[in-house]
N, CA, C and O atoms as a GROMACS GRO file, in nm:
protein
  480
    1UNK      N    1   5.872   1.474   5.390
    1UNK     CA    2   5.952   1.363   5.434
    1UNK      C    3   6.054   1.330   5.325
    1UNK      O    4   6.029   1.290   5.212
    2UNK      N    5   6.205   1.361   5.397
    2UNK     CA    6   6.272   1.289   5.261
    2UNK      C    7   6.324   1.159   5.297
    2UNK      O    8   6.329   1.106   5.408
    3UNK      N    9   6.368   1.108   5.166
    3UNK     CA   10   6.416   0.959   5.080
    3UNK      C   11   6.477   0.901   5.218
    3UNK      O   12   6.501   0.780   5.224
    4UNK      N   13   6.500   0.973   5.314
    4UNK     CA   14   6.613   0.879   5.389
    4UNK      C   15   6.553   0.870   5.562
    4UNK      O   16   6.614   0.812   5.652
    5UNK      N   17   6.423   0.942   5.577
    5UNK     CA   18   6.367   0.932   5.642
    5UNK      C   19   6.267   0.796   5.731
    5UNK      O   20   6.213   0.807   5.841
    6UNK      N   21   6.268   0.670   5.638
    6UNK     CA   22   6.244   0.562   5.690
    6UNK      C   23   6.310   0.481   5.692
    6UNK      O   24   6.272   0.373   5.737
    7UNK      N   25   6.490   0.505   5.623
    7UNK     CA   26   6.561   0.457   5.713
    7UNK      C   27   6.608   0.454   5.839
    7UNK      O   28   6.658   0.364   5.906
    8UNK      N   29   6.568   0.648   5.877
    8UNK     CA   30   6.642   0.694   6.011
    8UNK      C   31   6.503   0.617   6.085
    8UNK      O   32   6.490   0.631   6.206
    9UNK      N   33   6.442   0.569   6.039
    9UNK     CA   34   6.309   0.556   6.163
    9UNK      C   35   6.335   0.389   6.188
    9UNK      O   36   6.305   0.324   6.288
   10UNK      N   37   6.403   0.341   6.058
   10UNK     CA   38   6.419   0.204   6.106
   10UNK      C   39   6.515   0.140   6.174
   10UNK      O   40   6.517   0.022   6.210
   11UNK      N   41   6.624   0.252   6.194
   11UNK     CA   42   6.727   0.220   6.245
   11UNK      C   43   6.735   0.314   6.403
   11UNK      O   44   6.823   0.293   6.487
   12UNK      N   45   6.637   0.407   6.416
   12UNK     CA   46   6.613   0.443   6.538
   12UNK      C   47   6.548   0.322   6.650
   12UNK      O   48   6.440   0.265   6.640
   13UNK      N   49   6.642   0.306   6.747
   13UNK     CA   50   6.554   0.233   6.852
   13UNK      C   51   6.459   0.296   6.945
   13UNK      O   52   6.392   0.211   7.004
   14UNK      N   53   6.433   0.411   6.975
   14UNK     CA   54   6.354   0.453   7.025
   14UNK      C   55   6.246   0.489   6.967
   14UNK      O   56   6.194   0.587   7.019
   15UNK      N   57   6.184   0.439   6.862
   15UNK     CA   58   6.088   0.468   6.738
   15UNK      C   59   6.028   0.296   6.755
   15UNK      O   60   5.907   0.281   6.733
   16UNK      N   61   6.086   0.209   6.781
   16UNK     CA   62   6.042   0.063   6.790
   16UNK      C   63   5.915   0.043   6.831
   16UNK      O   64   5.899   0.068   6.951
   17UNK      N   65   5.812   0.004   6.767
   17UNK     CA   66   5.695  -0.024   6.818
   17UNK      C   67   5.675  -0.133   6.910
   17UNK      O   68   5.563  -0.130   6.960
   18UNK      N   69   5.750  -0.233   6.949
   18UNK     CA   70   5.729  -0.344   7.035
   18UNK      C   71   5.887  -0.342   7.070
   18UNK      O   72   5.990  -0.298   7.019
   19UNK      N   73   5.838  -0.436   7.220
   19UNK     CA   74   5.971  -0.414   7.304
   19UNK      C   75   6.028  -0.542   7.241
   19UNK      O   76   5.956  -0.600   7.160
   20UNK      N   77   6.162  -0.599   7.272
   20UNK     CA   78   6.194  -0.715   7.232
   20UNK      C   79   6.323  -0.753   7.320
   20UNK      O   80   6.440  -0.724   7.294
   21UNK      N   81   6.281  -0.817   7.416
   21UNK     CA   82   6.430  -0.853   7.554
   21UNK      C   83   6.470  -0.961   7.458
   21UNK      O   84   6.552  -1.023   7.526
   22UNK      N   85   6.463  -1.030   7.326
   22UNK     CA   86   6.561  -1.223   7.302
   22UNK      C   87   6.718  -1.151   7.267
   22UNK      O   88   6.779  -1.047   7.291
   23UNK      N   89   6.734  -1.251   7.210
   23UNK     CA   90   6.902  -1.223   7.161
   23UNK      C   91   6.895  -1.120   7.036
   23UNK      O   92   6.807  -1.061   6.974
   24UNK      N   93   7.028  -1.129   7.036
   24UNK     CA   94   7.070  -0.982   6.931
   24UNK      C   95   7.101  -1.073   6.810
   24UNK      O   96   7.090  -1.025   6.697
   25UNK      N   97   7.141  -1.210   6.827
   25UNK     CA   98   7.199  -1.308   6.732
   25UNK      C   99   7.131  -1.446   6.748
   25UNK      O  100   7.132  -1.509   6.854
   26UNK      N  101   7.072  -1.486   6.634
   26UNK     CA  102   7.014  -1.587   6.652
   26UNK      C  103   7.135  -1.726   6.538
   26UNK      O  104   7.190  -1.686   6.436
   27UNK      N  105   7.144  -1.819   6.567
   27UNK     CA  106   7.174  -1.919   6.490
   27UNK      C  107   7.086  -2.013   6.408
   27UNK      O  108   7.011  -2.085   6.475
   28UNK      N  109   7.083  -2.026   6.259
   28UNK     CA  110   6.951  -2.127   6.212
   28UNK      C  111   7.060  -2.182   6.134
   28UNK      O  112   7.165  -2.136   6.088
   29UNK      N  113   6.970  -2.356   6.132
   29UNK     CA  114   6.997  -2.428   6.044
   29UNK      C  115   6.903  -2.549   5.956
   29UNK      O  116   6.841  -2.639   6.013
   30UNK      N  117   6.907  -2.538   5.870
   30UNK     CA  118   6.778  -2.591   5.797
   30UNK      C  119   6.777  -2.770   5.730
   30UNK      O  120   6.838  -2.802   5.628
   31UNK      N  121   6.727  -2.829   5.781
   31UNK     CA  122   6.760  -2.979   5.742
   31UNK      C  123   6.653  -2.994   5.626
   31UNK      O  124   6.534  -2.970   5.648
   32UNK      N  125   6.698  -3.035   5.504
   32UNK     CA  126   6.620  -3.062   5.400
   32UNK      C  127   6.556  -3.209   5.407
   32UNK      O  128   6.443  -3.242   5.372
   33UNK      N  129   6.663  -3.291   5.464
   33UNK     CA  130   6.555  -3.412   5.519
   33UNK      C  131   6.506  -3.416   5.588
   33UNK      O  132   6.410  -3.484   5.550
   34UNK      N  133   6.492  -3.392   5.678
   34UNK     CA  134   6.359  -3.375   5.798
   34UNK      C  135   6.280  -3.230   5.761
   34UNK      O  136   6.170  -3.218   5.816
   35UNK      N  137   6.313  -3.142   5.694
   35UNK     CA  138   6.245  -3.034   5.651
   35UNK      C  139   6.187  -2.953   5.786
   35UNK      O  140   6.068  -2.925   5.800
   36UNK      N  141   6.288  -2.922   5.879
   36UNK     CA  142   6.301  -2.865   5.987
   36UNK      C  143   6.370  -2.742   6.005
   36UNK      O  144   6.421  -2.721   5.895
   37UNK      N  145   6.394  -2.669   6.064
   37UNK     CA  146   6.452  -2.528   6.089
   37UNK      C  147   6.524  -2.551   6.226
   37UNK      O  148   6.424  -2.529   6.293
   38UNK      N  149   6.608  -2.576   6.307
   38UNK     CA  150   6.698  -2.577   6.449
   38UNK      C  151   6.791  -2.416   6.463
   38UNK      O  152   6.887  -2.379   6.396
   39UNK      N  153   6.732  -2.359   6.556
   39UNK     CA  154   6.782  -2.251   6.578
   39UNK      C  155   6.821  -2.255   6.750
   39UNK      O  156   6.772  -2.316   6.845
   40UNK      N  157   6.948  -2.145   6.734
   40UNK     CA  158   7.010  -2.132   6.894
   40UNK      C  159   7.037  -1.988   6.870
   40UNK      O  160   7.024  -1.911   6.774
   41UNK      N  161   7.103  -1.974   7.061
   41UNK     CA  162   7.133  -1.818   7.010
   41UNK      C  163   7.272  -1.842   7.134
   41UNK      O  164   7.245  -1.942   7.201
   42UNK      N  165   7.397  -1.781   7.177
   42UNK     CA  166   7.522  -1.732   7.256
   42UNK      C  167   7.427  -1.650   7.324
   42UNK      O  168   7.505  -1.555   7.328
   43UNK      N  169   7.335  -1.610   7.377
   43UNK     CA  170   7.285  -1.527   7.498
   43UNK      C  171   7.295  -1.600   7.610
   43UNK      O  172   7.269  -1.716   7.640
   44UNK      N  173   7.357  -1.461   7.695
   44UNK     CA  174   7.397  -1.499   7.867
   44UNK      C  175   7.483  -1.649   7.917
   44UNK      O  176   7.469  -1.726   8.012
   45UNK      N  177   7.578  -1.642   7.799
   45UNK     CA  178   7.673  -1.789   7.777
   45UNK      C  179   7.807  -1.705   7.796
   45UNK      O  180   7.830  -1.590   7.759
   46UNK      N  181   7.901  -1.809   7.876
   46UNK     CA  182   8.040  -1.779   7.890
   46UNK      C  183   8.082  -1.777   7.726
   46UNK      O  184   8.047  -1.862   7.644
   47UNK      N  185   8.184  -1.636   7.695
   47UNK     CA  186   8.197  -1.661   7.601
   47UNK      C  187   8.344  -1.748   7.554
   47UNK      O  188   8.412  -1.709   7.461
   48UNK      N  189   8.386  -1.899   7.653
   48UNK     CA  190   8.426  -1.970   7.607
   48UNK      C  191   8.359  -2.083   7.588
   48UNK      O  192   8.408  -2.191   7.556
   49UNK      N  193   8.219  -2.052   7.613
   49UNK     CA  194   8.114  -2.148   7.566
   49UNK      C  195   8.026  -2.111   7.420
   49UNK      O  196   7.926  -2.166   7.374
   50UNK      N  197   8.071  -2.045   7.390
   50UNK     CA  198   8.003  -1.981   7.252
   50UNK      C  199   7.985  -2.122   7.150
   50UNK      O  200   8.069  -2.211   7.130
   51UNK      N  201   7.830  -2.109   7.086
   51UNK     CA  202   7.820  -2.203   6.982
   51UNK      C  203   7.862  -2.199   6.890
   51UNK      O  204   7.921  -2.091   6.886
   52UNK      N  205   7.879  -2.264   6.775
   52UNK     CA  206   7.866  -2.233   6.667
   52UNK      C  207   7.769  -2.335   6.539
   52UNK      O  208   7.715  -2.428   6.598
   53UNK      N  209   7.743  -2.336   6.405
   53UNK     CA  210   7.612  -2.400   6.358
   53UNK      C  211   7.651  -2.561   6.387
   53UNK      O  212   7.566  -2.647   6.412
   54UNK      N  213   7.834  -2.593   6.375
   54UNK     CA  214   7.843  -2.734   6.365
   54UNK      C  215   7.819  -2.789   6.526
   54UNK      O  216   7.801  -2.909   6.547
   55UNK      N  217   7.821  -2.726   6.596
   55UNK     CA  218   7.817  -2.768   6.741
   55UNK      C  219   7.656  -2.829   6.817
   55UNK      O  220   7.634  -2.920   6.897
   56UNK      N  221   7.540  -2.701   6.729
   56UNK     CA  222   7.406  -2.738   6.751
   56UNK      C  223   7.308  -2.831   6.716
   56UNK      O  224   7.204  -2.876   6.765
   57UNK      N  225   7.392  -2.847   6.589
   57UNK     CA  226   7.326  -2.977   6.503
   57UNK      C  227   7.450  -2.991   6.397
   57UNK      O  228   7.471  -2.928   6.293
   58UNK      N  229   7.542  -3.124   6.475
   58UNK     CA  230   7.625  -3.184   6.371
   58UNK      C  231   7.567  -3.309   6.307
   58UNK      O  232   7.640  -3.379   6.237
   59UNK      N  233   7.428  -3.343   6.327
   59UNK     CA  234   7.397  -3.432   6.240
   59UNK      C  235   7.320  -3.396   6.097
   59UNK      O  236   7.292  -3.479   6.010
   60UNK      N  237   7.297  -3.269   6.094
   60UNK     CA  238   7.297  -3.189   5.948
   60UNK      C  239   7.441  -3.225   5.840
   60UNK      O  240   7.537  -3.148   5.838
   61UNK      N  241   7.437  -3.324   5.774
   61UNK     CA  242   7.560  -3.324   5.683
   61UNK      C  243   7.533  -3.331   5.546
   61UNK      O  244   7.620  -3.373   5.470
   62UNK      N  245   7.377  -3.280   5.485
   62UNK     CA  246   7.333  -3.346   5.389
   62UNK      C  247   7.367  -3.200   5.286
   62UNK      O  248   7.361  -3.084   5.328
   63UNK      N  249   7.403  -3.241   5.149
   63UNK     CA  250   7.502  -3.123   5.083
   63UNK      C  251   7.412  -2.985   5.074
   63UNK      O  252   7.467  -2.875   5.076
   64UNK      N  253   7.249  -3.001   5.062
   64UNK     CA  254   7.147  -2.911   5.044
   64UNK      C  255   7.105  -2.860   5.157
   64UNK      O  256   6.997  -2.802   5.166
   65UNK      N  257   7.187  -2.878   5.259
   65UNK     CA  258   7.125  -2.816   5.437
   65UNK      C  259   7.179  -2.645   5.412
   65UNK      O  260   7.279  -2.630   5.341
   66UNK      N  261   7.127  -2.547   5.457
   66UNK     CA  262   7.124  -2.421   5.505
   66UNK      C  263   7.123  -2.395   5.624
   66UNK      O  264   7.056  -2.434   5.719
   67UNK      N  265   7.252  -2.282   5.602
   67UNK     CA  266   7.310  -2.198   5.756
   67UNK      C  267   7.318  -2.088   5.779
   67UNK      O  268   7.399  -2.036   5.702
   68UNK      N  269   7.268  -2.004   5.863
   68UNK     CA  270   7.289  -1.899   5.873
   68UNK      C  271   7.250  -1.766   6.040
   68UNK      O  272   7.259  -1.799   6.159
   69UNK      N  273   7.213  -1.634   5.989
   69UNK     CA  274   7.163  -1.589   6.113
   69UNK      C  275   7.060  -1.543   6.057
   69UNK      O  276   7.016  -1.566   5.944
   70UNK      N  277   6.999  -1.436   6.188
   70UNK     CA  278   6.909  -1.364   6.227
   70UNK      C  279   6.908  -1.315   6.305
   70UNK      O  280   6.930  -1.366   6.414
   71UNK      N  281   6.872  -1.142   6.282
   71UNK     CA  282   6.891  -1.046   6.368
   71UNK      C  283   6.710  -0.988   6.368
   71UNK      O  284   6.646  -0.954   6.268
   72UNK      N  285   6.661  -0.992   6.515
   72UNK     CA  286   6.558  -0.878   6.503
   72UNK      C  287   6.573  -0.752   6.501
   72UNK      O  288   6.639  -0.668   6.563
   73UNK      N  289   6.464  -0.753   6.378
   73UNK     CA  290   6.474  -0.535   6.340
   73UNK      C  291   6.292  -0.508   6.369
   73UNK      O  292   6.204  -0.585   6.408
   74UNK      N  293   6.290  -0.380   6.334
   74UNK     CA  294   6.154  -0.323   6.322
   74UNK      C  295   6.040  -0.378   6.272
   74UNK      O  296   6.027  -0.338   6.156
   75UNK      N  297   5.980  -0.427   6.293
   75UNK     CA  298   5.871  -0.505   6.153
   75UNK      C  299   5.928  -0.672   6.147
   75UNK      O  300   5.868  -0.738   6.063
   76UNK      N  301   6.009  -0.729   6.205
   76UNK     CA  302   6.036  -0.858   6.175
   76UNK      C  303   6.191  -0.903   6.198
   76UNK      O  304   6.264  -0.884   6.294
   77UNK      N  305   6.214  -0.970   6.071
   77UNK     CA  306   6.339  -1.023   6.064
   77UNK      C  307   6.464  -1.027   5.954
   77UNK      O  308   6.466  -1.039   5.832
   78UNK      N  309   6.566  -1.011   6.051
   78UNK     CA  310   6.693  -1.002   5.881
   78UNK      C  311   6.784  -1.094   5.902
   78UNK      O  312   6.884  -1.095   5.974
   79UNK      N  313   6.709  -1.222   5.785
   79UNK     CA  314   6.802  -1.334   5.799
   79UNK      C  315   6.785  -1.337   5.700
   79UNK      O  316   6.694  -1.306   5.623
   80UNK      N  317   6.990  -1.426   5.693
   80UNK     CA  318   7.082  -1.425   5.646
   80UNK      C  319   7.131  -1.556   5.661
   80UNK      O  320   7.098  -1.637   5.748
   81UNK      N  321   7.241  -1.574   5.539
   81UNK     CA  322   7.323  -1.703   5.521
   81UNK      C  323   7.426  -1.671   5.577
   81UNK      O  324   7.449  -1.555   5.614
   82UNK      N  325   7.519  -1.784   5.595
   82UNK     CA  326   7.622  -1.808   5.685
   82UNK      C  327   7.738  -1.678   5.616
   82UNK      O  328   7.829  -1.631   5.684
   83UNK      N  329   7.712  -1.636   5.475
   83UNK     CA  330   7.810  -1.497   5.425
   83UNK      C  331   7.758  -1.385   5.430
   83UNK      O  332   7.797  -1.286   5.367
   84UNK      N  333   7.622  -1.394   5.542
   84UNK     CA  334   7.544  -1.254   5.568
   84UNK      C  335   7.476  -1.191   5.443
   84UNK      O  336   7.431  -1.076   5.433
   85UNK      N  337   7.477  -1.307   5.330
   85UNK     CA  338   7.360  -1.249   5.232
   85UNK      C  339   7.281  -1.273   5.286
   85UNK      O  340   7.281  -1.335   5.392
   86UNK      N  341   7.156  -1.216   5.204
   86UNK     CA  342   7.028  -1.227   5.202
   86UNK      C  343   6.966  -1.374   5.150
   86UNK      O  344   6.996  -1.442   5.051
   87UNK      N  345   6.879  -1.393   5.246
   87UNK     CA  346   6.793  -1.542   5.238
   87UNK      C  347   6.679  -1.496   5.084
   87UNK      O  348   6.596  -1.405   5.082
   88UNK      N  349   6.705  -1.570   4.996
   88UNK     CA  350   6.621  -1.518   4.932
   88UNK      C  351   6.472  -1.621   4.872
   88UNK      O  352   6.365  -1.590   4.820
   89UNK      N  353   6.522  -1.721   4.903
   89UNK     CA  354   6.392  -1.861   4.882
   89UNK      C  355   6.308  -1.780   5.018
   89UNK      O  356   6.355  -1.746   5.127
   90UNK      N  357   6.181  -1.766   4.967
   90UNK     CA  358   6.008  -1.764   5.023
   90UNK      C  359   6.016  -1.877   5.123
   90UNK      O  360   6.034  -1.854   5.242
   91UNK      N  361   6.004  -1.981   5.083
   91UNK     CA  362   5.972  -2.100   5.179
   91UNK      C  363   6.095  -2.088   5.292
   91UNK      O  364   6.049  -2.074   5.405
   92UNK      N  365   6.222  -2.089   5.289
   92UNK     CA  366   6.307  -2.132   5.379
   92UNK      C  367   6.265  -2.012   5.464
   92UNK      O  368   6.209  -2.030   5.572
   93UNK      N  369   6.300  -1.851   5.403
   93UNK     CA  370   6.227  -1.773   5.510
   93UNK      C  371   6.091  -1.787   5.620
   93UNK      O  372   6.085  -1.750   5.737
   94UNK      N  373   5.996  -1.848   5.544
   94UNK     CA  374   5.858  -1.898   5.637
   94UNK      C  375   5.928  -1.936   5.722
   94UNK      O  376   5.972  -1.869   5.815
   95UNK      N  377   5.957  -2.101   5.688
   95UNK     CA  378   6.027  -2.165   5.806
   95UNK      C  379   6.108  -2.104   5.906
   95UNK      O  380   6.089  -2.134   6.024
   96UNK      N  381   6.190  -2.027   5.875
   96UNK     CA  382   6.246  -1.988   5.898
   96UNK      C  383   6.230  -1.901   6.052
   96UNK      O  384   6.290  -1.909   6.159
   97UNK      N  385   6.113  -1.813   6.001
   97UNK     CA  386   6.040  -1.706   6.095
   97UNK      C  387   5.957  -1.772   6.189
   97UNK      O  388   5.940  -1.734   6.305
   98UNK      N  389   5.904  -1.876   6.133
   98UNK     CA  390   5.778  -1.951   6.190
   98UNK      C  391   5.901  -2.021   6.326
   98UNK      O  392   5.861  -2.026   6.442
   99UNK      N  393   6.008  -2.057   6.300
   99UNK     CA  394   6.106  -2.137   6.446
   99UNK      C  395   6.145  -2.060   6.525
   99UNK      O  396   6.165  -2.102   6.639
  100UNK      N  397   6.174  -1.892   6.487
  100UNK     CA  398   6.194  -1.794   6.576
  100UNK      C  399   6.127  -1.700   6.650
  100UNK      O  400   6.157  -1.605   6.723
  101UNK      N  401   5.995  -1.768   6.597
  101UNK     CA  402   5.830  -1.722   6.682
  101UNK      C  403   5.779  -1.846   6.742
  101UNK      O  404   5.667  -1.846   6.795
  102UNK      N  405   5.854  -1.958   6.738
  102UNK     CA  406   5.812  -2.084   6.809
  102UNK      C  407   5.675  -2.114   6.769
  102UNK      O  408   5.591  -2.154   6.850
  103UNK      N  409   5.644  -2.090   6.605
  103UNK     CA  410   5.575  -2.178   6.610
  103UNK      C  411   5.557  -2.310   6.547
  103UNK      O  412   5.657  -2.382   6.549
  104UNK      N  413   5.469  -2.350   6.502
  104UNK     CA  414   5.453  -2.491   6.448
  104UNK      C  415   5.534  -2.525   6.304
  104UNK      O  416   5.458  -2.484   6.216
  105UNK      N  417   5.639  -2.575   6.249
  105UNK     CA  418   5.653  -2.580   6.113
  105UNK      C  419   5.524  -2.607   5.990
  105UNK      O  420   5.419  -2.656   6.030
  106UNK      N  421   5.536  -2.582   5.881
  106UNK     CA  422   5.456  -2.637   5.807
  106UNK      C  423   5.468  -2.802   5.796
  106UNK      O  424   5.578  -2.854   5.812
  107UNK      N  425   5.341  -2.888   5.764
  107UNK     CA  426   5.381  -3.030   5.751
  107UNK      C  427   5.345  -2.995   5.646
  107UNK      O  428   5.272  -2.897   5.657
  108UNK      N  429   5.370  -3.054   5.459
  108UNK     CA  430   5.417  -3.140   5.355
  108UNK      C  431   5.259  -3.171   5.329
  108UNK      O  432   5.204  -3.238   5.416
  109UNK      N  433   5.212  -3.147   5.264
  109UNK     CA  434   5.060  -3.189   5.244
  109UNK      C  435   5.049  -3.298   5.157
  109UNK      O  436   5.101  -3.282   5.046
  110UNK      N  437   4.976  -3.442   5.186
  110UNK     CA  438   5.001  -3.562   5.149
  110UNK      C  439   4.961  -3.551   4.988
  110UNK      O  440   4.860  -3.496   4.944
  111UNK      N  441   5.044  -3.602   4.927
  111UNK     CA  442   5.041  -3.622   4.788
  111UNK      C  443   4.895  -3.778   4.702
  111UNK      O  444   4.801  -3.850   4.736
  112UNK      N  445   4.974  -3.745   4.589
  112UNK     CA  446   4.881  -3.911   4.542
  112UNK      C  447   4.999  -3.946   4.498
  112UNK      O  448   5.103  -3.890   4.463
  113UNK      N  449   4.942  -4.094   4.513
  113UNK     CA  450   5.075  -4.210   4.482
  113UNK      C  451   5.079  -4.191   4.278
  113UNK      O  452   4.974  -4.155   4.225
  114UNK      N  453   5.167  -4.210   4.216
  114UNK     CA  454   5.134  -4.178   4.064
  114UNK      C  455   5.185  -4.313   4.049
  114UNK      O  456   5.195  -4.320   3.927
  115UNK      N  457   5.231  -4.444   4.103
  115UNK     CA  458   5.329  -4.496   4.082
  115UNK      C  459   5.265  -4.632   4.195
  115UNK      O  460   5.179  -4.605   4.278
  116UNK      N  461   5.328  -4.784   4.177
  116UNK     CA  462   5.265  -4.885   4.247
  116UNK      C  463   5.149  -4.958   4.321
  116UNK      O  464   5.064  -5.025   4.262
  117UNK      N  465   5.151  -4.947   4.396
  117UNK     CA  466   5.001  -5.006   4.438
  117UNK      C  467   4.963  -4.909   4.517
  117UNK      O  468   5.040  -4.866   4.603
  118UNK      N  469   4.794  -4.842   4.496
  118UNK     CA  470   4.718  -4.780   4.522
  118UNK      C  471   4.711  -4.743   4.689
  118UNK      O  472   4.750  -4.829   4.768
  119UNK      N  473   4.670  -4.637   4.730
  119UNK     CA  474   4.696  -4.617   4.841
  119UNK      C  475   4.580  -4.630   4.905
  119UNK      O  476   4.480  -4.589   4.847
  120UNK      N  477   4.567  -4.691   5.045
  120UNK     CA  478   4.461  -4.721   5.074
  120UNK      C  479   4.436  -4.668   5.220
  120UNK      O  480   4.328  -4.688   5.276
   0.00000   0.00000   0.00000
């Protein structure tokens, strides 16, 4: 097997181990205050109805919010920021994957108070 052989397998579609009918383009956007993930996708939309990230959630205005896509490949997912780099924070990816498999976000696991009156 040579060096370039699991690329041709990953980029072969007829090699795909699972079928996958969703979109080809997904839209995400990540709210750091609500610590949420909102994703859409332009499938089976007039394309003078096409979205875009400010249209799905314009109440994201906070300077630390994240935008970007996602494309399904072989094995998962290749998301990307709004300049088609690579997502490279661990956590935003979770989230990330976890909204485009519909499932549950992570909740924030309750802290201790270090500070005022004791929590009761």
């Amino acid at each position: 097997m040579t060096p370039s052989d699991p690329i041709k397998d990953l980029l072969d579609p007829g090699k795909q181990p699972e079928d996958y009918d969703g979109p080809t383009t997904w839209l995400w956007a990540y709210d750091p205050v609500e610590n949420t993930v909102h994703i859409a996708h332009n499938e089976n939309q007039h394309p003078s109805e096409r979205i875009v990230h400010k249209d799905f959630v314009p109440h994201i205005t906070h300077p630390s919010s994240v935008r970007g896509f996602a494309y399904k490949i072989k094995g998962g997912w290749r998301i990307t920021d709004r300049d088609h780099k690579p997502v490279t924070d661990p956590y935003l990816t979770e989230q990330i994957t976890r909204a485009l498999k519909d499932e549950p976000t992570a909740q924030p696991k309750p802290h201790h108070r270090y500070h005022g009156m004791p929590a009761v």
